[in-house]
The first five atom37 places (N, CA, C, CB, O) and aatype in JSON, in Angstrom:
{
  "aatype": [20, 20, 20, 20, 20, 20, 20, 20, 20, 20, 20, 20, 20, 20, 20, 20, 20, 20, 20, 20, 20, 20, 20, 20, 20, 20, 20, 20, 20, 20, 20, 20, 20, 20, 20, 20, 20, 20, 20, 20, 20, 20, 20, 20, 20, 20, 20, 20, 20, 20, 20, 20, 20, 20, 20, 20, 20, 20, 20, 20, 20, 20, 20, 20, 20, 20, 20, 20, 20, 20, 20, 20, 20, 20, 20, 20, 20, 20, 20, 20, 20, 20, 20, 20, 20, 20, 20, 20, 20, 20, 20, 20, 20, 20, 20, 20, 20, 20, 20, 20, 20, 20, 20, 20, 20],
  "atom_mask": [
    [1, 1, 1, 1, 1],
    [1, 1, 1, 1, 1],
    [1, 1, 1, 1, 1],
    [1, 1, 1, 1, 1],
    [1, 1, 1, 1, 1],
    [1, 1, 1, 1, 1],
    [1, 1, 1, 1, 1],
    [1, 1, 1, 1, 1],
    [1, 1, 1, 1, 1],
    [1, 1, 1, 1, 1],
    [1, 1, 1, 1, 1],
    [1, 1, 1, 1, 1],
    [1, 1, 1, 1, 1],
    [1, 1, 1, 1, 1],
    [1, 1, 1, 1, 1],
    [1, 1, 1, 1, 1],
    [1, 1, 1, 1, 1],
    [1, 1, 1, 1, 1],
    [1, 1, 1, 1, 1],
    [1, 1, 1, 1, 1],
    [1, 1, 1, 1, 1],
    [1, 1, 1, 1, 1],
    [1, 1, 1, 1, 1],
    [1, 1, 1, 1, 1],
    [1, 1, 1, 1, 1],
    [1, 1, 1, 1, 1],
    [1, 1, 1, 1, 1],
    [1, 1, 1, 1, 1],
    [1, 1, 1, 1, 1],
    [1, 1, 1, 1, 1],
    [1, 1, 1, 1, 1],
    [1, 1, 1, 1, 1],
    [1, 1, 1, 1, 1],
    [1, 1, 1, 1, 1],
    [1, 1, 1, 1, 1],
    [1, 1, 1, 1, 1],
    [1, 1, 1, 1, 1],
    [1, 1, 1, 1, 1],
    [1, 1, 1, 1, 1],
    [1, 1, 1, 1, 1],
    [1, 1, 1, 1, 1],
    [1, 1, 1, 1, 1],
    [1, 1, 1, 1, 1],
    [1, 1, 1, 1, 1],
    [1, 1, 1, 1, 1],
    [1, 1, 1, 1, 1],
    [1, 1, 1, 1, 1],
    [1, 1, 1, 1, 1],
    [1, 1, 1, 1, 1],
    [1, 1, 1, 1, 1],
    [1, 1, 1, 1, 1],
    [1, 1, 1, 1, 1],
    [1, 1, 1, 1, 1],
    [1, 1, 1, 1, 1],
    [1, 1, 1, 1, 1],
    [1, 1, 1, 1, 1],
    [1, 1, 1, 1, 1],
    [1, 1, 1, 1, 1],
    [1, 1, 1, 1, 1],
    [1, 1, 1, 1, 1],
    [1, 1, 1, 1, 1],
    [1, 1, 1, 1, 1],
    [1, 1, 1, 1, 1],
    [1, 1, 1, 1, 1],
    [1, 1, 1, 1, 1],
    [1, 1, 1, 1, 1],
    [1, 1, 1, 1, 1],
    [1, 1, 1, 1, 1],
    [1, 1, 1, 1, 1],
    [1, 1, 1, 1, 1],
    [1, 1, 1, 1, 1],
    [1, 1, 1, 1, 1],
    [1, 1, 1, 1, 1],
    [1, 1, 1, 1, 1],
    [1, 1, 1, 1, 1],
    [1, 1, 1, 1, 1],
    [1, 1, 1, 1, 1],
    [1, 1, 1, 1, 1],
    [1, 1, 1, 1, 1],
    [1, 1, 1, 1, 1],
    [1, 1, 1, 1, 1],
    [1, 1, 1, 1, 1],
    [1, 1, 1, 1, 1],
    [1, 1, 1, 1, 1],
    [1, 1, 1, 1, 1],
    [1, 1, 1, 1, 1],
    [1, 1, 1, 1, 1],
    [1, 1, 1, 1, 1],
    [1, 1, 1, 1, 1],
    [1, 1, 1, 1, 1],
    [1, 1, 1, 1, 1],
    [1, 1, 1, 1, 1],
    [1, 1, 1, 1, 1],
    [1, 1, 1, 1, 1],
    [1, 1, 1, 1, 1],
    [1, 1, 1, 1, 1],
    [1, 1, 1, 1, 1],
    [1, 1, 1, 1, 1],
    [1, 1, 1, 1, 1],
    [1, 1, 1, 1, 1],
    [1, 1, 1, 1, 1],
    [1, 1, 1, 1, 1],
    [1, 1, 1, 1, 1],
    [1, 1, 1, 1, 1],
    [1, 1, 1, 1, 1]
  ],
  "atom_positions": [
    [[-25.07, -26.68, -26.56], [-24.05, -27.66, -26.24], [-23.33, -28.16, -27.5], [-24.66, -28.84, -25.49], [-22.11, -28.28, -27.64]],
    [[-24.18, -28.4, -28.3], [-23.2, -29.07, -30.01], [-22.62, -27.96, -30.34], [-24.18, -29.66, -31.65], [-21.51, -28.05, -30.85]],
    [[-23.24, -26.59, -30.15], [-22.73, -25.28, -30.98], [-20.67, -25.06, -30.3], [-24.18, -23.44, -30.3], [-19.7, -24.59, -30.91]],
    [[-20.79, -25.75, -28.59], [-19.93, -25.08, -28.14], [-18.88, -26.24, -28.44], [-20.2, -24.51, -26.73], [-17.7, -25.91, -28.56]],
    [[-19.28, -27.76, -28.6], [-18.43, -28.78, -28.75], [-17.81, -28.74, -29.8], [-18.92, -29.84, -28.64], [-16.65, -29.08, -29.99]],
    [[-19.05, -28.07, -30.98], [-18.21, -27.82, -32.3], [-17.2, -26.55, -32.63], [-19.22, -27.74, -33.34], [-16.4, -26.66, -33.57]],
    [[-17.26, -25.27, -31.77], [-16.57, -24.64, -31.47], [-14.58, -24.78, -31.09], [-17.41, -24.41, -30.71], [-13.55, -24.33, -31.58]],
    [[-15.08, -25.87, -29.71], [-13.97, -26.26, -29.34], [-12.98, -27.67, -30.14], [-14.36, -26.45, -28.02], [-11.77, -27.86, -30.02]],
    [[-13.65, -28.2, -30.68], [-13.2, -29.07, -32.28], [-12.6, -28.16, -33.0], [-14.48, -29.7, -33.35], [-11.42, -28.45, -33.19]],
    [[-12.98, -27.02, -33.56], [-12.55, -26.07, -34.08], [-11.01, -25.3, -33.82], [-13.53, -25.41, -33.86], [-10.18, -24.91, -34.64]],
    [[-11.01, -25.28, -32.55], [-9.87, -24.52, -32.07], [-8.88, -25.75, -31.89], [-10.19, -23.58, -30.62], [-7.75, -25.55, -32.34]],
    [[-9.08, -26.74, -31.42], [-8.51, -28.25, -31.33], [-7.54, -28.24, -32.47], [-9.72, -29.54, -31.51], [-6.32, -28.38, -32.4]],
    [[-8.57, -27.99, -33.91], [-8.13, -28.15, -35.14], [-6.86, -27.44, -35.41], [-9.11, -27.79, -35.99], [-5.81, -27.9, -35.87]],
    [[-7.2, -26.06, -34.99], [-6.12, -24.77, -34.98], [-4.99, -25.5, -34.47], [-6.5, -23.34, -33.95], [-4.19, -25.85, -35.34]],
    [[-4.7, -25.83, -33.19], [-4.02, -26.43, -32.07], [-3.13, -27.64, -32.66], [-5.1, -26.93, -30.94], [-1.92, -27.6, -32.44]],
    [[-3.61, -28.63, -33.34], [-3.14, -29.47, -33.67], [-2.1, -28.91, -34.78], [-4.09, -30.36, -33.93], [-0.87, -29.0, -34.66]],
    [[-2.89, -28.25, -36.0], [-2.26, -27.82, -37.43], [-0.86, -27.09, -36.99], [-3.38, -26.64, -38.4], [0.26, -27.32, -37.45]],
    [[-1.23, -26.15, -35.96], [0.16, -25.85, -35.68], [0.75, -26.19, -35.02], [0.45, -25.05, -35.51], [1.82, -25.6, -34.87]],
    [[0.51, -27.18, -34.32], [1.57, -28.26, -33.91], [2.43, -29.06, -34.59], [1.09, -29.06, -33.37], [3.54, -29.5, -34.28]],
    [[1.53, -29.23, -35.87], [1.78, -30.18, -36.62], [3.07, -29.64, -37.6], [0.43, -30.58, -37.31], [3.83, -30.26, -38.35]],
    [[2.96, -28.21, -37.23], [4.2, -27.58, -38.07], [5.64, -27.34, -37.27], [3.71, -26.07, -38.62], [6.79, -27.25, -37.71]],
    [[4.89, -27.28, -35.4], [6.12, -27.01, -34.7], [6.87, -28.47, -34.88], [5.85, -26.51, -33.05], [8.09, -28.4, -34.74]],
    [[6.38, -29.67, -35.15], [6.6, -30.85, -35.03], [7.48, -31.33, -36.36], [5.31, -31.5, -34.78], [7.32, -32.44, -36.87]],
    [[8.41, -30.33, -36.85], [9.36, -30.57, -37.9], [9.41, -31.87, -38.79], [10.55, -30.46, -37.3], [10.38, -32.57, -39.08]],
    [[8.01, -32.02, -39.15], [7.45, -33.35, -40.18], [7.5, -34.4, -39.1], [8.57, -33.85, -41.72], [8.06, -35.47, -39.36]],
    [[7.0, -34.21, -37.98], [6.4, -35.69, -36.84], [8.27, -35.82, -36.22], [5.49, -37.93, -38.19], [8.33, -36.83, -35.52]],
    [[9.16, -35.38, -36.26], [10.3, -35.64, -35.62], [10.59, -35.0, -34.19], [11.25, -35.3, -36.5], [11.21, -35.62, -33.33]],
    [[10.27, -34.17, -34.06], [10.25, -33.56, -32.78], [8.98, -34.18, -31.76], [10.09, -31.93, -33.07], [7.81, -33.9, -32.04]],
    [[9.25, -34.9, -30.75], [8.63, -35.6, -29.82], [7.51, -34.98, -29.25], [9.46, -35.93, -28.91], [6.33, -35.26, -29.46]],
    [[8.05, -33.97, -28.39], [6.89, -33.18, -28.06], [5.7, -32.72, -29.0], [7.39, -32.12, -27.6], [4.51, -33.02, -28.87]],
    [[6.09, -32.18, -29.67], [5.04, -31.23, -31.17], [4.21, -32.48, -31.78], [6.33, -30.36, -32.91], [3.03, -32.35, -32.1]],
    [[4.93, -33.72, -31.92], [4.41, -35.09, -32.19], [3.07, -35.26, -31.71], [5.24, -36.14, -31.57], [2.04, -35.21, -32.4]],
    [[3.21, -35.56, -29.78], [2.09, -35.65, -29.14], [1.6, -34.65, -28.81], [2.1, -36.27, -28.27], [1.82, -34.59, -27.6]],
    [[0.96, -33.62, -29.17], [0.63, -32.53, -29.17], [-0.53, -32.44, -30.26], [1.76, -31.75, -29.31], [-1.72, -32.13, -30.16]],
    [[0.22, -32.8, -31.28], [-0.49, -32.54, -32.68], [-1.21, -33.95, -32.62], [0.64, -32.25, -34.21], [-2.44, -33.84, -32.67]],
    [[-0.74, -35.26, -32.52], [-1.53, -36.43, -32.04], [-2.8, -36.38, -30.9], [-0.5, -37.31, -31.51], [-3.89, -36.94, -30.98]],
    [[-2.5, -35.89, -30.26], [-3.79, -35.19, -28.7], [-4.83, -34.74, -29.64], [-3.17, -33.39, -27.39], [-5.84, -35.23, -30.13]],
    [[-4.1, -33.43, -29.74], [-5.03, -32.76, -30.75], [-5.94, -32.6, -31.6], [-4.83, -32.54, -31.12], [-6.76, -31.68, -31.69]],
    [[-5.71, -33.97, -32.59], [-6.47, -34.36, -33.85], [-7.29, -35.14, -33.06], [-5.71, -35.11, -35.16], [-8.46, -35.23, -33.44]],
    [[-6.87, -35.91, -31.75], [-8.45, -36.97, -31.43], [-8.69, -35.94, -30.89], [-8.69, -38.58, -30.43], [-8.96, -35.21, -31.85]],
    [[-8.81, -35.21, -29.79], [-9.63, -34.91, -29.24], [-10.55, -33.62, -30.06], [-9.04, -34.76, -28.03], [-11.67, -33.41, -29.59]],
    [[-10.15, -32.86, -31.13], [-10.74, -32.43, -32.48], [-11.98, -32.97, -32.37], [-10.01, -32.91, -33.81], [-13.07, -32.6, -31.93]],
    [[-11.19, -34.66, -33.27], [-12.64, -35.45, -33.7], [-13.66, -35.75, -32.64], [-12.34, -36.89, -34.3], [-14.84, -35.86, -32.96]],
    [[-13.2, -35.91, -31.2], [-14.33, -36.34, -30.33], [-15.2, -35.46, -30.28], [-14.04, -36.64, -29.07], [-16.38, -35.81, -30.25]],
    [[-14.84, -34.13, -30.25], [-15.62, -32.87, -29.79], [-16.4, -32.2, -31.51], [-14.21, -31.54, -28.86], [-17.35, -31.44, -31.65]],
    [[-15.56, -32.82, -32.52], [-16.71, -32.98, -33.39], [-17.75, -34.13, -33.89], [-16.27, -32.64, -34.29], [-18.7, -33.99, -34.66]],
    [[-17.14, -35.72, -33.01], [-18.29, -35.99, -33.25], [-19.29, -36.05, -32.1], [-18.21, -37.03, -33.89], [-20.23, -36.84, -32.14]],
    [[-19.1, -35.28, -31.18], [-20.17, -35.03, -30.35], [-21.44, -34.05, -30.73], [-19.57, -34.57, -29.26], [-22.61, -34.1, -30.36]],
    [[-20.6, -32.95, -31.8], [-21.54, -31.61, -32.11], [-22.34, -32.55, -33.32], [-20.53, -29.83, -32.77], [-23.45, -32.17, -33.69]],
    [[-21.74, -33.74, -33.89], [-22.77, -33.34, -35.06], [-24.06, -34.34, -34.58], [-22.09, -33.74, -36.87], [-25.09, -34.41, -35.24]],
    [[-23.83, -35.07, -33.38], [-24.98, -35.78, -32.8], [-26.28, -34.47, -32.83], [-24.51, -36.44, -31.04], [-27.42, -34.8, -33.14]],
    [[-25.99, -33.2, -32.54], [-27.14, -32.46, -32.86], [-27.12, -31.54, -33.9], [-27.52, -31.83, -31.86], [-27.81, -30.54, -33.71]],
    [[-26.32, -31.65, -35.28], [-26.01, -30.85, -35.95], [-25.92, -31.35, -37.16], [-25.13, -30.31, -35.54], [-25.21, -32.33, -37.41]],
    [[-26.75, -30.61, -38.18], [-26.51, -31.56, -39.69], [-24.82, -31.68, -40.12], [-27.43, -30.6, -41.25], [-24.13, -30.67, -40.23]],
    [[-24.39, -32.83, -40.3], [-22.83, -33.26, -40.87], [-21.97, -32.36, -41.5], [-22.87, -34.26, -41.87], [-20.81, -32.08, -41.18]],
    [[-22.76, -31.85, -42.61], [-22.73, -30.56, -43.58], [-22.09, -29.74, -43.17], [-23.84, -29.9, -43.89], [-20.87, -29.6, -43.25]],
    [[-23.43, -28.63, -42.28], [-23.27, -27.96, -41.44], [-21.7, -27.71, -40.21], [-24.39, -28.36, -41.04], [-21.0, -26.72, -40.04]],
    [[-21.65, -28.91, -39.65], [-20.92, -28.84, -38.65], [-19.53, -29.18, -39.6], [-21.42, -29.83, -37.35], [-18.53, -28.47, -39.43]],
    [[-19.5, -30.09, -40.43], [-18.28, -30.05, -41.13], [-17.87, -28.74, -41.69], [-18.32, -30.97, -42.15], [-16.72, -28.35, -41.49]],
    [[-18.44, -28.26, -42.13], [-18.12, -26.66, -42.71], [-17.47, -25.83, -41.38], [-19.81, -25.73, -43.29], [-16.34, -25.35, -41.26]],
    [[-17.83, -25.83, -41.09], [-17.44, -24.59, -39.68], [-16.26, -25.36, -38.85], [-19.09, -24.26, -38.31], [-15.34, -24.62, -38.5]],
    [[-16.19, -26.37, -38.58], [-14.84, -27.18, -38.39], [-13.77, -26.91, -39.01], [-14.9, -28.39, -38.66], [-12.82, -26.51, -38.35]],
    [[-13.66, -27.05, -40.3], [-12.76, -26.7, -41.2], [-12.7, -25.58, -41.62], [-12.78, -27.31, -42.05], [-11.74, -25.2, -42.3]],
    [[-13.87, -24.71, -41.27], [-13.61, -23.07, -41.24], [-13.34, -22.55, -40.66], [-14.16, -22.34, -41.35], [-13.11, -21.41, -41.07]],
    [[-13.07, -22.84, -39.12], [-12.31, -22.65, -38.27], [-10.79, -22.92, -37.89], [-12.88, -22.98, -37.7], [-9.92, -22.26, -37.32]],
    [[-10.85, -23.97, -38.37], [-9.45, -24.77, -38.44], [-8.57, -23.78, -39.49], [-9.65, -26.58, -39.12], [-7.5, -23.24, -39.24]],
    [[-9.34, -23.7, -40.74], [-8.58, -23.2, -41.77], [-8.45, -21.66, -41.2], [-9.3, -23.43, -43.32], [-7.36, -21.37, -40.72]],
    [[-9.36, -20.77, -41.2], [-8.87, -19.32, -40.49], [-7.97, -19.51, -39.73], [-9.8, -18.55, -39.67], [-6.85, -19.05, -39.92]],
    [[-8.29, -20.24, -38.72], [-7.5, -19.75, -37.11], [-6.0, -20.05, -37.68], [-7.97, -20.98, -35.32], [-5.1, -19.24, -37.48]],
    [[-5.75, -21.4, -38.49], [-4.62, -21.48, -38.75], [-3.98, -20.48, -39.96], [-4.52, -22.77, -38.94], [-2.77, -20.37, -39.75]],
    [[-4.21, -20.05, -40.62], [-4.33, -18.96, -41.5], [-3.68, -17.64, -40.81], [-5.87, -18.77, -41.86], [-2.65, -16.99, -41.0]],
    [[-4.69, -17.57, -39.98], [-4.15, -16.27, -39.01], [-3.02, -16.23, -38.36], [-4.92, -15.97, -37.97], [-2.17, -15.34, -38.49]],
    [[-2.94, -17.43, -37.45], [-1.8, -18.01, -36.56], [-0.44, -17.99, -37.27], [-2.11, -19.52, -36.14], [0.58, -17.51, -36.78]],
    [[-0.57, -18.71, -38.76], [0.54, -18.59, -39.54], [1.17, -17.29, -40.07], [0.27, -19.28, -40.5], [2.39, -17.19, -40.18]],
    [[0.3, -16.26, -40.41], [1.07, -14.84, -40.15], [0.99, -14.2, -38.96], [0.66, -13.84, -41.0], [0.42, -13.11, -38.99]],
    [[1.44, -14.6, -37.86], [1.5, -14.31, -36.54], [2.79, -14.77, -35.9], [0.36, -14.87, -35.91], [3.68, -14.11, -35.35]],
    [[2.64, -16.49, -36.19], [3.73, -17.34, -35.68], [4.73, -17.41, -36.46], [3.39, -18.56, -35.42], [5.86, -17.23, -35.99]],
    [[4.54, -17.72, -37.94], [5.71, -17.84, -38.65], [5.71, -16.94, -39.99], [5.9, -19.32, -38.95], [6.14, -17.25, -41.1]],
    [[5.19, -15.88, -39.6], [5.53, -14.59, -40.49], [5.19, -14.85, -41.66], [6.91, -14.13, -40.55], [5.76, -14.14, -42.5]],
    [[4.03, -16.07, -42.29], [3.54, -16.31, -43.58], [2.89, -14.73, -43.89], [2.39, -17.7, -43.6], [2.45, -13.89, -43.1]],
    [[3.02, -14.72, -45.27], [2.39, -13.87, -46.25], [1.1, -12.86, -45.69], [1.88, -14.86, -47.37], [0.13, -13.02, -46.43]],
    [[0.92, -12.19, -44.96], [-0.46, -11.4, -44.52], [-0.94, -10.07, -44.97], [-0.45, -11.18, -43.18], [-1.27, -9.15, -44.22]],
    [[-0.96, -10.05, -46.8], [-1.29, -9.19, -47.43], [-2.88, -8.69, -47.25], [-0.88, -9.6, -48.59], [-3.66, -9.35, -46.57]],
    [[-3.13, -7.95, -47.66], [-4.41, -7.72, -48.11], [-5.51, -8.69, -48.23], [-4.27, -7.27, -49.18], [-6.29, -9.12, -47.39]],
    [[-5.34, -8.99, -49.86], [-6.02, -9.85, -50.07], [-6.21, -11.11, -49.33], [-5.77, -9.98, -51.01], [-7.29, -11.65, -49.12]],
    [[-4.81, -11.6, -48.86], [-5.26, -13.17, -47.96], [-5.75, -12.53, -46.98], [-4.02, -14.41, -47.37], [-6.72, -13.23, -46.69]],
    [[-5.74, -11.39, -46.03], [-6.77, -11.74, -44.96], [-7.78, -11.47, -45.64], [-6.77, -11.04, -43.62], [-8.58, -12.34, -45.27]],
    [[-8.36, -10.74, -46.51], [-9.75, -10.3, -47.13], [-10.45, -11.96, -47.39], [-9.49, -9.19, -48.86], [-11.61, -12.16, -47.03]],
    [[-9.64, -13.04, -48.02], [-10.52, -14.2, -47.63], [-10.25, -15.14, -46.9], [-10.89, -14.79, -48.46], [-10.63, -16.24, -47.28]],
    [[-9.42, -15.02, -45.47], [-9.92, -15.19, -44.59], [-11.23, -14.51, -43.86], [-9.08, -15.19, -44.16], [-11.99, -14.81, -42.95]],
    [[-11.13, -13.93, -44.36], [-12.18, -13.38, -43.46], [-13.55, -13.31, -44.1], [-11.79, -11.99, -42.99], [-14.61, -12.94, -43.61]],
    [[-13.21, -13.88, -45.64], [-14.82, -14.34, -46.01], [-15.4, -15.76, -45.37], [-14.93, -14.56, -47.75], [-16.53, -16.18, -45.09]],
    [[-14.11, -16.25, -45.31], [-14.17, -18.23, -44.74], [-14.98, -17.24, -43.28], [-11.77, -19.67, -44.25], [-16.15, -16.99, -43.0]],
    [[-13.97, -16.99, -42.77], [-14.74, -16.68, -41.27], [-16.14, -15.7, -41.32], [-13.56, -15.79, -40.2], [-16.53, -15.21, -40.26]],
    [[-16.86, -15.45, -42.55], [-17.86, -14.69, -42.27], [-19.26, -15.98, -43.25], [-17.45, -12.75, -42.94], [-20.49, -15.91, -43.31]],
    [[-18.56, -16.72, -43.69], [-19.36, -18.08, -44.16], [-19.45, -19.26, -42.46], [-18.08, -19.02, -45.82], [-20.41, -19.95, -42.12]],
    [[-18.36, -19.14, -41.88], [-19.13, -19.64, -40.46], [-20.18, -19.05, -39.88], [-18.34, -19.64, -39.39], [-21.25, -19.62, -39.71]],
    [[-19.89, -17.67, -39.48], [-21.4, -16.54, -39.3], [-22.53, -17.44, -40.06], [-21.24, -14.63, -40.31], [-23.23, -18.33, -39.57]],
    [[-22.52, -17.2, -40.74], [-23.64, -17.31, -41.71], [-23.92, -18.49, -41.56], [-23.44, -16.99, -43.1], [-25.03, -18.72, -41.07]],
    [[-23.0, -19.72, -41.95], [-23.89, -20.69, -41.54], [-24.93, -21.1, -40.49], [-23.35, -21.31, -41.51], [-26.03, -21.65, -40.53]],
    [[-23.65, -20.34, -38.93], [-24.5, -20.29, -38.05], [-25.8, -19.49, -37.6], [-23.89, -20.26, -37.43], [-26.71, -19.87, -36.87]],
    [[-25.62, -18.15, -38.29], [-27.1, -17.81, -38.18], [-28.09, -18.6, -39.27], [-27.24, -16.2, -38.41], [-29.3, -18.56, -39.04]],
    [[-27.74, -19.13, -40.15], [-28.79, -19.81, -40.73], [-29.44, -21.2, -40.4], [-28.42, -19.87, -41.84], [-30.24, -21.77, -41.15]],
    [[-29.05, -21.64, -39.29], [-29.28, -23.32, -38.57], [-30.41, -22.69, -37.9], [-27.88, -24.23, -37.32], [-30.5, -21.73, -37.14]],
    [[-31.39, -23.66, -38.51], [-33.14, -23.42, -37.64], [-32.69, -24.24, -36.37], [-34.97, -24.36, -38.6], [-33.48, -24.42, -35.44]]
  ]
}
């Protein structure tokens, strides 16, 4: 249950960040409350995971999620930079979530 709350915090995170870009610096109304939704309901669903999850832990993978997904999304959605090398560390960020998570006793 924390694994999946912190999961969905995660994608929240994604959700918001690029909202936060469709939202032409908070001026566009819609993208506004979107990216506002977003960031609470983020935090609720992370601070639900870390009720069973060391802080650490669950903070890392929050923001390693957040940071990939948006990473990815951004050479997808708005045609940022998707050389080589930047996905090569994305995809170390996303293989340090792995890992954290197989390493939680």
């Amino acid at each position: 249950m924390h694994w999946l709350s912190l999961l969905i915090a995660g994608l929240l995170e994604i959700a918001w960040a690029i909202g936060l870009k469709l939202s032409e610096g908070l001026t566009n109304l819609k993208w506004t409350i979107v990216t506002i939704v977003g960031m609470l309901l983020s935090f609720v669903f992370l601070s639900i995971s870390v009720k069973g999850l060391p802080i650490g832990t669950a903070y890392a993978v929050w923001t390693g999620i957040g940071a990939a997904g948006t990473a990815f999304l951004g050479i997808i959605l708005f045609h940022e930079p998707g050389n080589m090398l930047r996905l090569f560390f994305i995809m170390l960020i996303i293989i340090g979530i792995i890992g954290l998570r197989l390493t939680f006793k």
